[in-house]
C-alpha positions, -999 to 999 in steps of 0.1 A, spaced: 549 -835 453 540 -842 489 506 -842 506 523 -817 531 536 -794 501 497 -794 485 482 -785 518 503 -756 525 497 -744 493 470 -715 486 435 -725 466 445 -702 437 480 -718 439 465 -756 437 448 -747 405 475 -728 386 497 -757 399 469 -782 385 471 -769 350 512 -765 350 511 -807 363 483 -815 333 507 -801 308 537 -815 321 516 -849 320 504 -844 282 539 -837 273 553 -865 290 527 -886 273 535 -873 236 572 -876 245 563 -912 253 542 -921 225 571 -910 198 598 -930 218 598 -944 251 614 -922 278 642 -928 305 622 -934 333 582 -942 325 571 -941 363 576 -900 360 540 -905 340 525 -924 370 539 -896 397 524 -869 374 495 -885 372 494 -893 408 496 -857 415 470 -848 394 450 -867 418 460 -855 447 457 -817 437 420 -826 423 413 -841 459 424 -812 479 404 -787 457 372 -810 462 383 -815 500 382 -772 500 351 -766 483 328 -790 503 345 -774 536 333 -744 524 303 -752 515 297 -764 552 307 -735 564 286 -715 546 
């Protein structure tokens, strides 16, 4: 997922996407762990956009909160 694609996306939309990508990441990591999968850098993009969803939430709420 793109920065561009996150940023468009609503707040409420960021989180549901959040939890969908945290499965996706837990499954690809059980799938993993019983035997190795085609392409292992799909864990390191998942987790990537984890991170990327968890800094556009934080980057929201403290604009709020200076707005406020």
């Amino acid at each position: 997922m793109k920065k561009e694609d996150i940023r468009e996306l609503t707040t409420d939309e960021l989180r549901l996407r959040l939890e969908e990508e945290k499965a996706m990441y837990q499954k690809l990591k059980m799938n993993h762990a019983v035997s190795p999968i085609e392409n292992p850098m799909k864990i390191r993009a998942t987790r990537r956009g984890i991170a990327m969803i968890h800094t556009e939430l934080t980057k929201r709420a403290s604009a709020d909160q200076t707005t406020k």
